[in-house]
Structure formats: structure tokens, C-alpha cells
C-alpha positions in Angstrom: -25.7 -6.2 -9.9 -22.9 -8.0 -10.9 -20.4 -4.9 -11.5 -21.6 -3.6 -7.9 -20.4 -6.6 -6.6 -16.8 -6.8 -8.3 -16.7 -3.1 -7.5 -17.3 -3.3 -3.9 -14.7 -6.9 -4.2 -12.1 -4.9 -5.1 -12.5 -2.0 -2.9 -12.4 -4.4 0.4 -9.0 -5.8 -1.6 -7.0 -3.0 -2.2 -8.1 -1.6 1.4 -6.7 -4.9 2.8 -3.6 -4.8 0.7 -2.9 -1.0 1.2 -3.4 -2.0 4.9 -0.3 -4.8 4.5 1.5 -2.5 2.5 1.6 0.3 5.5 2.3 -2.3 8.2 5.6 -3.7 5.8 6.2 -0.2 5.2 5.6 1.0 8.9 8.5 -1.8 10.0 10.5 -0.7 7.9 10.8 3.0 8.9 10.6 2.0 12.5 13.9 -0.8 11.4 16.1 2.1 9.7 15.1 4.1 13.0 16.4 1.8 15.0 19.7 1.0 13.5 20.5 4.6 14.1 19.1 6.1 10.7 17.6 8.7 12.5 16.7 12.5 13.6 18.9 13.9 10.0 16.8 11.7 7.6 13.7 10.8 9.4 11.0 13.4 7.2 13.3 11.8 3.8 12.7 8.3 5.0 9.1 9.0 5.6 8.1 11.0 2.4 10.3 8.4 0.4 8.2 5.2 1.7 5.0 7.1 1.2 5.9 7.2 -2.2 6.4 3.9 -2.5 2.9 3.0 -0.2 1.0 5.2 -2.9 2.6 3.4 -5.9 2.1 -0.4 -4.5 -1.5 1.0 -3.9 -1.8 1.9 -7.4 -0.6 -1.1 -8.6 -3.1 -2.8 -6.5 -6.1 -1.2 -8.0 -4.9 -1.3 -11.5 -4.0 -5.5 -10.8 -7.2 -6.1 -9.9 -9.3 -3.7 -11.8 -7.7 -5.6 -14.9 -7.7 -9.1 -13.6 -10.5 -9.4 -11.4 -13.0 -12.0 -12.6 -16.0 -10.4 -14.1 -18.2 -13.9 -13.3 
């Protein structure tokens, strides 16, 4: 019972975390937009901090699937 528990902990976590992480992310697409980095680099700008939202997510999981307290 006690695994389920840290299991379904650190789901909720990383889904809160990847959520922060794609709101920081977000803003900062929608900043370089605005300062005029636009129509020529918008699909390179948007793969490129997808990249980085998928490896901060990974981090996240492997953070806390490593340092999570087991009880």
C-alpha cells in the first residue's frame, strides 16, 4: 500500500511540475514573439522549447523517483 501511495505522490508531482514548466516555457515563446522574434523562427522556437519541456519533465520524474521518501 505504501508504494501505491508514493507512486500515485509522484504522479500528482511531476504533473504539477510539468504544468509550471509549460506555463515558464509558454511565456517565454509568447516574450521572444513579442520582441519581434517571429513568423521566420516561430516552428524552431517552438520544437526547441519542447525539447527542453520534455527534458525538465524527465528530470522531474527521475528527481523524485530517486529521492522521494519511501516512509
Amino acid at each position: 500500500m505504501e508504494t501505491f501511495i508514493r507512486t500515485i505522490a509522484i504522479i500528482i508531482e511531476v504533473a504539477i511540475l510539468a504544468g509550471l514548466a509549460y506555463a515558464i516555457l509558454n511565456g517565454v515563446r509568447l516574450t521572444a514573439f513579442t520582441l519581434g522574434i517571429g513568423q521566420r523562427y516561430h516552428k524552431a522556437i517552438t520544437g526547441a522549447l519542447f525539447i527542453v519541456g520534455v527534458i525538465v519533465t524527465i528530470f522531474f520524474i527521475a528527481h523524485l523517483t530517486a529521492f522521494y521518501p519511501a516512509g
